[in-house]
N, C-alpha and C positions, 0 to 999 in steps of 0.2 A: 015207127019208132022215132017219133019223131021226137019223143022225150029226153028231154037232158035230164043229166043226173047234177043234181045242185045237193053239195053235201048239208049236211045241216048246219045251220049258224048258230056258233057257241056264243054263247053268252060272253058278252064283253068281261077281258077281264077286270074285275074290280081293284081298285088301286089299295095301298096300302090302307089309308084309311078309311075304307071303307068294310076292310077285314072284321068281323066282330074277335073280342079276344076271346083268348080260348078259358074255357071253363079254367076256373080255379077250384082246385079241392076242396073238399069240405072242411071249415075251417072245425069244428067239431073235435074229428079225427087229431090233431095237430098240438090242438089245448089237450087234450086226455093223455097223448105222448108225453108232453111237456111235463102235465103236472107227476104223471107217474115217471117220470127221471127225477123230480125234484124230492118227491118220497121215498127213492131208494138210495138216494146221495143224503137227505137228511137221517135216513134209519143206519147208513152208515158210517156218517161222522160222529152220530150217538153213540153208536156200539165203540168207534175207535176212543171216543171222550169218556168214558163208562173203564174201558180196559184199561188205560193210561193211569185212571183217577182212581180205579181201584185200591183198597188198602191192601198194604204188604208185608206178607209175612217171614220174620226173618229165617232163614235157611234152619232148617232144623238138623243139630248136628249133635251125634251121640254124646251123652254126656256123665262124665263118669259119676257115680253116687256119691257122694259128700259125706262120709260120715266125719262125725262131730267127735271128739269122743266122749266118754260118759265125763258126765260132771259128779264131780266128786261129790259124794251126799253125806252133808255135813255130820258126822258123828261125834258123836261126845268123846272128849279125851277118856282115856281108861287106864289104869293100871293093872295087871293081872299077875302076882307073882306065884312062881311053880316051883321055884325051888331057891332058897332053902323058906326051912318052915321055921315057925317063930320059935326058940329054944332049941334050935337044931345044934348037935356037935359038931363041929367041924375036926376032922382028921391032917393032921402037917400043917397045919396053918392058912390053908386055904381051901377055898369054897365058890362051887360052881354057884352063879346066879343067874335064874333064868326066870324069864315070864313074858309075857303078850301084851301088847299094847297096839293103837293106832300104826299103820304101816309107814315105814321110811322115818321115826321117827326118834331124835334122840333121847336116850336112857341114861342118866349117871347115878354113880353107884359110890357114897359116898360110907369110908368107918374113920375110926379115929387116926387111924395111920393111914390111909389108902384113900385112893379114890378111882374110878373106870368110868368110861365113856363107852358106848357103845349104839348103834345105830339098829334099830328094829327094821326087820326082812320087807320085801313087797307084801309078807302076811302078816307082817305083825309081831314075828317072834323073834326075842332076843337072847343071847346068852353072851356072860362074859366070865374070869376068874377072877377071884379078890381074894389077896391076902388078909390075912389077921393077925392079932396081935393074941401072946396066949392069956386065959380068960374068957371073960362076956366080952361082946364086943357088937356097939348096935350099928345096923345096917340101915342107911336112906338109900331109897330106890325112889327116882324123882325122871318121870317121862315129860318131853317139853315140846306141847304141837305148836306148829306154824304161825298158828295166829296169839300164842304168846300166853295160853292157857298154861295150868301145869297139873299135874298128876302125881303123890306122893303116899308111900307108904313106907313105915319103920318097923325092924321087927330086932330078936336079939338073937344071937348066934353064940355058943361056947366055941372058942378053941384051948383044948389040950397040950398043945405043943408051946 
C-alpha cells in the first residue's frame, strides 16, 4: 500500500475575466412585451379620448306640454237680431232687444230718444232694454269688432204708450 492518495487537481480557478457572461435572454421575448404594453396603453388613451370627446346630451327632464291656446279664427263680423221683429208693438214703452253676434263684443242700440250699450256673452248673445217714445220709433242695432269693422241693422217698432 504503498499508494498515496493525491486528491484530484481542480482546475485553476479562472479569474474574473476570464468568466464568460452569462446568457442574456432572448431579446425576442422583451420587444413583444414592450410592444404589446404600448398597444394597450394606446387602445386605452383612445377609449379615454373617445369618452371625454363624446357629444353630450342634455339631461332630459320632464316637460310640461305647452299648449297654445286656440287662435282665434277669424270670423266675419255678424249681426243676428231675435227680438224685436220689424213692425213689432211694444207694450209700456219699452222693449226687450235681443240677438247674436261675434263674442265679447260690443252692441249699441240707438232710437230717437234713447240709446243702450251692451256687451255680447263669451257665445255671442246679447240682450238689453230700450225705452221708447209713444208711436213708430226706429231702432239701430250696430255691433262693433276689434279690428274696427262694424255691423248694422234698422228695423221699426210701435209703441202704444
Amino acid at each position: 500500500m504503498d499508494e498515496v492518495y493525491t486528491p484530484p487537481q481542480s482546475s485553476p480557478v479562472p479569474s474574473v475575466s476570464e468568466v464568460p457572461p452569462a446568457a442574456d435572454p432572448p431579446k425576442s421575448n422583451t420587444a413583444l412585451f414592450v410592444i404589446l404594453g404600448l398597444v394597450i396603453v394606446a387602445l386605452v388613451t383612445t377609449g379615454a379620448v373617445v369618452w371625454v370627446m363624446r357629444p353630450t346630451k342634455p339631461a332630459t327632464q320632464p316637460q310640461l306640454a305647452q299648449v297654445a291656446p286656440p287662435s282665434p279664427t277669424l270670423q266675419p263680423l255678424f249681426l243676428k237680431l231675435t227680438s224685436p221683429i220689424n213692425g213689432e208693438q211694444a207694450v209700456d214703452g219699452e222693449i226687450i232687444v235681443s240677438g247674436q253676434t261675434l263674442p265679447n263684443t260690443t252692441v249699441l242700440i240707438y232710437t230717437e230718444s234713447d240709446q243702450a250699450s251692451v256687451e255680447s256673452d263669451a257665445t255671442g248673445l246679447f240682450e238689453t232694454t230700450i225705452t221708447l217714445v209713444k208711436g213708430s220709433n226706429a231702432l239701430t242695432i250696430t255691433a262693433f269688432a276689434d279690428n274696427g269693422n262694424e255691423s248694422s241693422q234698422s228695423i221699426e217698432v210701435i209703441s202704444d204708450s
